[in-house]
Kinemage of the C-alpha trace (Angstrom):
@kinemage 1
@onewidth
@group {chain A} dominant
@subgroup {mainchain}
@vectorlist {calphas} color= white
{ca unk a 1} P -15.095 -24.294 -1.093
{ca unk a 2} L -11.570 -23.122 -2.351
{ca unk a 3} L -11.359 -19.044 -2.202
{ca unk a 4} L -8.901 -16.667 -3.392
{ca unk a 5} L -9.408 -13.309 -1.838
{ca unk a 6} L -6.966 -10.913 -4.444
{ca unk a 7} L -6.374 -8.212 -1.487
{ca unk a 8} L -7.054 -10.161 1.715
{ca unk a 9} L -4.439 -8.919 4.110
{ca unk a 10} L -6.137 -5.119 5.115
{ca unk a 11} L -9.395 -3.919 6.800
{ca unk a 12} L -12.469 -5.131 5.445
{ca unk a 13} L -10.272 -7.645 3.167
{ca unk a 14} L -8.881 -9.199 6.725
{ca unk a 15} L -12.577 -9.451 7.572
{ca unk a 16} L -13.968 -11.230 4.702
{ca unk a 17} L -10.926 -13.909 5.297
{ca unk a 18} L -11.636 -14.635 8.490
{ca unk a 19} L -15.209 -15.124 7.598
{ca unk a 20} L -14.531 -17.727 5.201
{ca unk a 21} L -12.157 -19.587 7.111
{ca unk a 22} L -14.500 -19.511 10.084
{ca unk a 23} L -16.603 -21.844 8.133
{ca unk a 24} L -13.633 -24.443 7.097
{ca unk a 25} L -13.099 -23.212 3.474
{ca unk a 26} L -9.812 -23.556 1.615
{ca unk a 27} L -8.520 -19.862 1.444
{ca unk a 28} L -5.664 -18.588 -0.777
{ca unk a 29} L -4.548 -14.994 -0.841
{ca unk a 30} L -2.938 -13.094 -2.984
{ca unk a 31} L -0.966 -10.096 -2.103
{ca unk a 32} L 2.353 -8.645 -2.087
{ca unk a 33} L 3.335 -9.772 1.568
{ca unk a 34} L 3.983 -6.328 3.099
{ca unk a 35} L 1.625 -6.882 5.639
{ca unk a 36} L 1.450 -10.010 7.987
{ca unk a 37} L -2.687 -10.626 9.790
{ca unk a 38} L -2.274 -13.331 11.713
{ca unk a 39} L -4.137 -15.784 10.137
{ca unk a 40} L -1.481 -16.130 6.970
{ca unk a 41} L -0.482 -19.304 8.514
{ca unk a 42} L -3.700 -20.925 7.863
{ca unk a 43} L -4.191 -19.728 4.114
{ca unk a 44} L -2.162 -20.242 0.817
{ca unk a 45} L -0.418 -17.050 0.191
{ca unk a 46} L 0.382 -16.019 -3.370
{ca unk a 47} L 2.849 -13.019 -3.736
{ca unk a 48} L 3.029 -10.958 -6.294
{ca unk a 49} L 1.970 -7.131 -7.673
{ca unk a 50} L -1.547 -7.067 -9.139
{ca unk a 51} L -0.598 -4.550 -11.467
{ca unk a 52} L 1.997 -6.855 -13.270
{ca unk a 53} L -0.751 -8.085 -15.315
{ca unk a 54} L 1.460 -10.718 -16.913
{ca unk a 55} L 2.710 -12.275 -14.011
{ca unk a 56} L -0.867 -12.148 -12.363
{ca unk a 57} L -2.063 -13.713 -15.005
{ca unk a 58} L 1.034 -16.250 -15.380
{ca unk a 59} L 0.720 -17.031 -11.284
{ca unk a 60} L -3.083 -17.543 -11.505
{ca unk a 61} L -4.255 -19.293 -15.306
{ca unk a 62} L -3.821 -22.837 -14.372
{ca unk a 63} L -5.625 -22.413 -10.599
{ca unk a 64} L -8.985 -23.435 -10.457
{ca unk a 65} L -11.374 -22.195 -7.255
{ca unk a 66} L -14.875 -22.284 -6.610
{ca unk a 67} L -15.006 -18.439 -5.790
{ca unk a 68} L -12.657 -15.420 -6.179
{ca unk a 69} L -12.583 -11.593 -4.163
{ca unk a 70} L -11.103 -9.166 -6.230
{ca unk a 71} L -10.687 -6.346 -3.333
{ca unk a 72} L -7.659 -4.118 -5.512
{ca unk a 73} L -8.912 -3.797 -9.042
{ca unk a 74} L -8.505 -0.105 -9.616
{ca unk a 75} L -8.392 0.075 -13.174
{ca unk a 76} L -10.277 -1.554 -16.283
{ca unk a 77} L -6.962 -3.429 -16.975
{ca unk a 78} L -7.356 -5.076 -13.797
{ca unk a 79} L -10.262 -6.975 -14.873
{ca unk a 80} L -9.054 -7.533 -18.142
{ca unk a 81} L -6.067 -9.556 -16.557
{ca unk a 82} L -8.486 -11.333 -13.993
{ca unk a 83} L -11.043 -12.602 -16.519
{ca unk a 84} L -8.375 -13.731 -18.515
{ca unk a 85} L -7.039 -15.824 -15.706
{ca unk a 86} L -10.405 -16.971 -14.364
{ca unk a 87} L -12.549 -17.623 -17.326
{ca unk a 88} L -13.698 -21.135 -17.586
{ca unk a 89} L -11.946 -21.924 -14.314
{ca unk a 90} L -13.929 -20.039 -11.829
{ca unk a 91} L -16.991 -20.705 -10.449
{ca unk a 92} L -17.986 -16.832 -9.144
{ca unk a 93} L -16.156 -14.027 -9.705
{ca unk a 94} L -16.774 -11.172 -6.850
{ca unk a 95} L -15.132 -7.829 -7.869
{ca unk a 96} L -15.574 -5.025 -4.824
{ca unk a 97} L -16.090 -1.192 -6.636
{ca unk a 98} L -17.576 1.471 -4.509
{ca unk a 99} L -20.259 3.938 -4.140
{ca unk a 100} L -18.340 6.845 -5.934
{ca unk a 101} L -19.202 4.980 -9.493
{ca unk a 102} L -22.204 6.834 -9.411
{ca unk a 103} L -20.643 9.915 -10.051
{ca unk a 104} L -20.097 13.484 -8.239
{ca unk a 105} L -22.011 15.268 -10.297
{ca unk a 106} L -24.280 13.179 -13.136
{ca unk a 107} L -26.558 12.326 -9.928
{ca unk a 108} L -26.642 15.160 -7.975
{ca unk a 109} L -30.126 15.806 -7.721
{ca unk a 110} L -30.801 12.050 -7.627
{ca unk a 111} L -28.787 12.448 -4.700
{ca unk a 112} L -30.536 14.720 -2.899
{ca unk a 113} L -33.818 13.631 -2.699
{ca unk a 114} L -33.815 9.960 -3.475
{ca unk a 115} L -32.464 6.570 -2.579
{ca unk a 116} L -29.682 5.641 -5.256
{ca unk a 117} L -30.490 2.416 -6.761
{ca unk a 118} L -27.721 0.198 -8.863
{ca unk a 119} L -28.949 1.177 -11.940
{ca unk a 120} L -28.857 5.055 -11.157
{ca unk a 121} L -24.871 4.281 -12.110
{ca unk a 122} L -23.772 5.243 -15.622
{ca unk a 123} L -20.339 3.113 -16.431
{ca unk a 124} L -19.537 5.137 -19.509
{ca unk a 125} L -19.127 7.849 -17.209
{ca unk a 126} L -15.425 9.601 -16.952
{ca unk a 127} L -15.205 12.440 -14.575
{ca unk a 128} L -11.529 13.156 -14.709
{ca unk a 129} L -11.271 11.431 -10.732
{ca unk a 130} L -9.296 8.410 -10.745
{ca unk a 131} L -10.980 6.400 -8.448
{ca unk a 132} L -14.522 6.892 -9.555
{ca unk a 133} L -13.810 6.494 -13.262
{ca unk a 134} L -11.585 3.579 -12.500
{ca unk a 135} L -14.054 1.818 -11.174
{ca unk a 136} L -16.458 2.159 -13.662
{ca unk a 137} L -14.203 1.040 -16.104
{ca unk a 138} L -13.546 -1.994 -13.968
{ca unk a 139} L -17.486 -2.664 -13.809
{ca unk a 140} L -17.700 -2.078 -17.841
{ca unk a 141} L -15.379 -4.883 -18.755
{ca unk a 142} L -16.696 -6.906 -16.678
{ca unk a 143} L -19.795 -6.965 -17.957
{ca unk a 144} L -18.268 -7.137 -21.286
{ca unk a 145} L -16.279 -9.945 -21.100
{ca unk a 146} L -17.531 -12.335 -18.502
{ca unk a 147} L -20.975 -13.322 -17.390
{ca unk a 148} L -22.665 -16.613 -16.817
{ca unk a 149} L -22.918 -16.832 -20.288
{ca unk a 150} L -19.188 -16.563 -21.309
{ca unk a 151} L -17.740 -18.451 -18.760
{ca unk a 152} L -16.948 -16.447 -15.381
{ca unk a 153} L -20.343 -15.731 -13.366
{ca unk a 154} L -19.723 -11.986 -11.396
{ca unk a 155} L -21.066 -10.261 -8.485
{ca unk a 156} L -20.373 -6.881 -7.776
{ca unk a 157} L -20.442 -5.265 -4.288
{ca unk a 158} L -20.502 -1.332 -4.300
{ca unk a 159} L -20.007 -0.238 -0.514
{ca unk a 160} L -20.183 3.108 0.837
{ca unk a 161} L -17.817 3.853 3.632
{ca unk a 162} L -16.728 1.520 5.434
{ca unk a 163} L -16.167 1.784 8.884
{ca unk a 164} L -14.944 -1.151 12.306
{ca unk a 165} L -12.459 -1.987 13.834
{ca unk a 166} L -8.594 -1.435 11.856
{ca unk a 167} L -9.895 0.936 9.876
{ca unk a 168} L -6.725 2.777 8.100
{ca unk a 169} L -8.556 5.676 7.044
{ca unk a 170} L -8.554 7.652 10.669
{ca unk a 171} L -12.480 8.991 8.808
{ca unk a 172} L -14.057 7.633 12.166
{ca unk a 173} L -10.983 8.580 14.653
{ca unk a 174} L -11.424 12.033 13.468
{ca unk a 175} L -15.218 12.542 15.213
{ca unk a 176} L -13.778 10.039 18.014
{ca unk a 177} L -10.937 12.237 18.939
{ca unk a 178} L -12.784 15.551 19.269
{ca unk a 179} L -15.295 13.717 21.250
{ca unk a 180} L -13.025 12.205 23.273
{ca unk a 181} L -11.300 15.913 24.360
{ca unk a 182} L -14.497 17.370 25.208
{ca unk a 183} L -15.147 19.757 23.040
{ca unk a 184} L -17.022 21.142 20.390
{ca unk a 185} L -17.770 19.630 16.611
{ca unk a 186} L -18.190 21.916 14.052
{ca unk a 187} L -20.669 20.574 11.041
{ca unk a 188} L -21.690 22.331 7.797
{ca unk a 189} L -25.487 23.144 7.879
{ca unk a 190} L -27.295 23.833 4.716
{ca unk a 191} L -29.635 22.295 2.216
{ca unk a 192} L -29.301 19.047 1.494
{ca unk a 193} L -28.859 17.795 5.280
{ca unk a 194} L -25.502 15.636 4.771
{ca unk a 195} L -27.505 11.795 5.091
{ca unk a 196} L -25.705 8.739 4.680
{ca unk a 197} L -25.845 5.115 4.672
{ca unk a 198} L -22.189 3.575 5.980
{ca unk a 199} L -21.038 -0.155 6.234
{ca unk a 200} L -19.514 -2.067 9.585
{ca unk a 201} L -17.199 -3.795 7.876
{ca unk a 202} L -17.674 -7.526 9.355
{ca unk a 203} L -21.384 -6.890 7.538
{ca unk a 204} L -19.901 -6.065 4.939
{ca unk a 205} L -17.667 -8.984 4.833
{ca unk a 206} L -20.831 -11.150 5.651
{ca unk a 207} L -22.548 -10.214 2.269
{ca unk a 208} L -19.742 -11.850 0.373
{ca unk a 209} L -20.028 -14.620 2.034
{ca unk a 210} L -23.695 -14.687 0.820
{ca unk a 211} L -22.522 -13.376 -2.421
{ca unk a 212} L -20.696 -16.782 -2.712
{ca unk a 213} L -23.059 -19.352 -2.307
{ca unk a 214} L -25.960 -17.391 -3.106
{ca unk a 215} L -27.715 -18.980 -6.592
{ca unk a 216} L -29.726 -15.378 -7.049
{ca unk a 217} L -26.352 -13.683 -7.008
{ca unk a 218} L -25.234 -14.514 -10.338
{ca unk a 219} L -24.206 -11.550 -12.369
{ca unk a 220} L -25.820 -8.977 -9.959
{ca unk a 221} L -24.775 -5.867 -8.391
{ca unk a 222} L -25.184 -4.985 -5.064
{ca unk a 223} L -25.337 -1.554 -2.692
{ca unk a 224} L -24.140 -2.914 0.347
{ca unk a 225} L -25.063 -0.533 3.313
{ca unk a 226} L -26.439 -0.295 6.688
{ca unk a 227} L -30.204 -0.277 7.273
{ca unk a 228} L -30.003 3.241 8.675
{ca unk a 229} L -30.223 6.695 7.277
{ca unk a 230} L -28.259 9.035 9.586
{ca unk a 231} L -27.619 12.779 9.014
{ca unk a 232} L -23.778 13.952 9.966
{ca unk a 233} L -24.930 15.264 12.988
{ca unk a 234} L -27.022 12.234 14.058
{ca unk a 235} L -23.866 10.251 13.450
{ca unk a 236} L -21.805 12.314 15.922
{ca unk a 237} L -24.299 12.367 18.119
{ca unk a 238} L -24.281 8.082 18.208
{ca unk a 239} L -20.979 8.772 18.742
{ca unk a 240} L -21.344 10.170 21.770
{ca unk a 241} L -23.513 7.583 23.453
{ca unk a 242} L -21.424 4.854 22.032
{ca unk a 243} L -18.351 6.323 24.295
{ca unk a 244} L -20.954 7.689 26.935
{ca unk a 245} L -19.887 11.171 26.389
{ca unk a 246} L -21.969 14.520 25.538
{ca unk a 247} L -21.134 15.757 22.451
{ca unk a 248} L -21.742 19.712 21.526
{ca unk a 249} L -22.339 19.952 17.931
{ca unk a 250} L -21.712 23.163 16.797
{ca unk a 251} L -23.537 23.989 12.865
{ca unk a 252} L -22.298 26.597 10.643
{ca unk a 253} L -23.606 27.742 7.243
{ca unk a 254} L -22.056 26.205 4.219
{ca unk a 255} L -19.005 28.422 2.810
{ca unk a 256} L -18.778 29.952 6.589
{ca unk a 257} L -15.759 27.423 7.619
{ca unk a 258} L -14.119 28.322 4.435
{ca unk a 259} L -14.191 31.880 5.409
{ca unk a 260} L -12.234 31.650 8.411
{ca unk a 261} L -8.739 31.299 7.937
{ca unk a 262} L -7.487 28.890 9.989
{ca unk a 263} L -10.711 26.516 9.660
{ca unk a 264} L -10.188 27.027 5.393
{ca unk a 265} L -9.478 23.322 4.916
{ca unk a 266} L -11.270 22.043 7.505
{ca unk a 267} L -13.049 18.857 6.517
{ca unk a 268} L -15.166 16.753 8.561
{ca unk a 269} L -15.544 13.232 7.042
{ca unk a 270} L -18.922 12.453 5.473
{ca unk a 271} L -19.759 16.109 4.423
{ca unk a 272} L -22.570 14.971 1.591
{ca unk a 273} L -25.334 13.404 1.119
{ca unk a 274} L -25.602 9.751 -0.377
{ca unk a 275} L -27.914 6.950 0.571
{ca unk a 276} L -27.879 4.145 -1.684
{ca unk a 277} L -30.956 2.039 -2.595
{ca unk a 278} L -30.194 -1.615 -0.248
{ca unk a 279} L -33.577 -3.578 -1.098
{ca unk a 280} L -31.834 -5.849 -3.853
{ca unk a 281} L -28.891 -7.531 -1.105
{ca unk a 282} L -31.732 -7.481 1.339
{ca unk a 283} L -33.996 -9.589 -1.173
{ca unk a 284} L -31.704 -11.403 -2.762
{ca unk a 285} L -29.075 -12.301 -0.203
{ca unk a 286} L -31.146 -12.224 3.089
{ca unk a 287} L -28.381 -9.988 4.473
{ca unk a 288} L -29.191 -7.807 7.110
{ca unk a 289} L -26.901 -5.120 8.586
{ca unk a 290} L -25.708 -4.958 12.560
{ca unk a 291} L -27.384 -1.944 14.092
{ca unk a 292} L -25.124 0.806 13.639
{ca unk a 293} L -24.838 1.751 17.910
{ca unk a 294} L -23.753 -1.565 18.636
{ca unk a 295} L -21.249 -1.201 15.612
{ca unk a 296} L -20.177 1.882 16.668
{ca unk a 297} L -19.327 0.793 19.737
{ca unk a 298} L -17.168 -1.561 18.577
{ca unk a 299} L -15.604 0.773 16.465
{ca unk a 300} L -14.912 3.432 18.823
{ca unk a 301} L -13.749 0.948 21.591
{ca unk a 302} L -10.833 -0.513 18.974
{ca unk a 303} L -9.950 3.580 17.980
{ca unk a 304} L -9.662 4.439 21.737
{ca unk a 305} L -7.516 0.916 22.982
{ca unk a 306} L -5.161 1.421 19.712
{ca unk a 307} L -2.719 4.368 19.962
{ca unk a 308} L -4.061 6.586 16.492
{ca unk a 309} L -2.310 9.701 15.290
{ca unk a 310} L -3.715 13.353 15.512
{ca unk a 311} L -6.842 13.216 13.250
{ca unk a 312} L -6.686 15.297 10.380
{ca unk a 313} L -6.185 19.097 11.481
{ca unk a 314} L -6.295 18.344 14.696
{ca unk a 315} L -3.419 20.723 15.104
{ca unk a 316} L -5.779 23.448 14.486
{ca unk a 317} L -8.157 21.913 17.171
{ca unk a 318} L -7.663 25.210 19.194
{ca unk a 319} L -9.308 26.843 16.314
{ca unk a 320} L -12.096 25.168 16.126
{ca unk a 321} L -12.620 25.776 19.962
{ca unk a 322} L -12.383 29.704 19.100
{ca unk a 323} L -14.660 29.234 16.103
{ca unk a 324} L -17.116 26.919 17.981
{ca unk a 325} L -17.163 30.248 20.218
{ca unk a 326} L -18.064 32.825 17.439
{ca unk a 327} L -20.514 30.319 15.850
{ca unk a 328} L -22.623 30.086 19.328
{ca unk a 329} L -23.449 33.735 18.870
């Protein structure tokens, strides 16, 4: 098959490259060069700035390909460009969004005590957050202006976090560092229980793969996410025994971090509770996730090999120690 991954040259977007060529397809990416994986010797690269949507569309109109990524879409515009270079010339069109379309606050108590299915997402929705409400606008012209039926068959994958090896975001480093020095990790406690679902991000890369060649994929939308349900302080704790360390986990009442001074802004990475619905991608593409210790693993392993920056507030990390202390009480 001939693929264009739009956004192929970070992370997960590295991943789902490398996945593709690993089974002898024809790979072109698109990007603006600044970065240089090592494979971009063995793919077509197109340069240019997605959101020139002239010269996207310009560069792109007269290609043909079998299947198209759009990882960097951001904005409805984005779309709007891309189906107006694709239509009638592509044979899938897979646009990545996110789990924030669902909205911070329309499904709040959805959230809490129920699995989030795609449907739960409402893309009229504006919130005022860029991201979120980008992406549903993104979503919403796509469904109103391509479709089997007008020309440019789509797939949509809406990933939680995502999480492996190269990860930019430091999210992960942030638990890995603390537990690395020994000492404590505060958490929030309170009701809801923080649950997630997270993503590795070579399963992740594996369900567009399926997304691709799958016939049942056709204009469907997909929660892409681990098998596993793990509160915050279950993930910490997996954590631990994937760098065969003890980990003291150290809970304090919602509001009580914000309280103490130094520990105001603290904020430990997946702080919430949101576990999407995953029975359509498990029906429809077969695709099953890695378990998340082996993952984990992995991911800790690259963190700990790679020379990272201070997490975030890890200058404060002395403060935490003293808080750890008061909260022990």
């Amino acid at each position: 098959m001939q693929i264009l991954v739009i956004g192929g040259t970070q992370f997960f977007g590295k991943q789902i490259v490398r996945q593709f060529l690993e089974r002898s397809d024809r790979v072109s990416v698109y990007s603006r060069g600044r970065r240089h994986p090592e494979f971009l010797s063995d793919v077509e690269h197109i340069q240019g700035d997605r959101t020139d949507h002239a010269a996207f569309i310009a560069a792109l109109q007269g290609r043909s390909f079998d299947v198209v990524i759009d990882n960097i879409a951001f904005v409805g515009a984005d779309v709007k460009a891309a189906v107006d270079a694709f239509a009638g010339r592509v044979g899938r069109y897979i646009l990545t969004t996110t789990g924030s379309v669902y909205g911070a606050r329309r499904l709040e108590a959805a959230r809490q005590l129920r699995l989030i299915k795609e449907e739960d997402a409402d893309l009229a929705l504006r919130e005022g957050e860029p991201y979120g409400d980008g992406k549903r606008a993104c979503e919403q012209v796509l469904h109103e202006r391509a479709g089997r039926a007008r020309g440019l068959p789509f797939v949509i994958i809406r990933p939680p976090v995502v999480q492996g090896p190269e990860d930019p975001t430091g999210r992960v480093w942030f638990y890995v560092q603390r537990i690395a020095d020994g000492g404590p990790v505060l958490l929030p406690a309170g009701f809801p229980a923080s649950a997630t679902r997270h993503v590795y991000s070579a399963d992740l890369a594996r369900a567009y793969v399926l997304a691709a060649t799958s016939p049942a994929a056709a204009d469907r939308t997909y929660n892409v996410a681990m098998d596993e349900i793990v509160t915050q302080a279950d993930y910490v704790w997996l954590l631990g025994l994937a760098l065969d360390r003890e980990v003291e986990i150290v809970e304090v009442p919602r509001g009580g971090l914000a309280r103490d001074e130094p520990l105001s802004s603290y904020r430990p990475p997946f702080s919430w509770r949101f576990v999407p619905d995953i029975q359509r991608v498990q029906h429809d593409l077969e695709w099953r996730s890695t378990p998340v210790l082996d993952w984990l693993r992995i991911t800790a392993a690259w963190l700990l090999e790679h020379p990272q920056p201070d997490s975030e507030g890890y200058a404060s990390r002395d403060a935490e120690r003293r808080a750890a202390d008061r909260w022990r009480r």
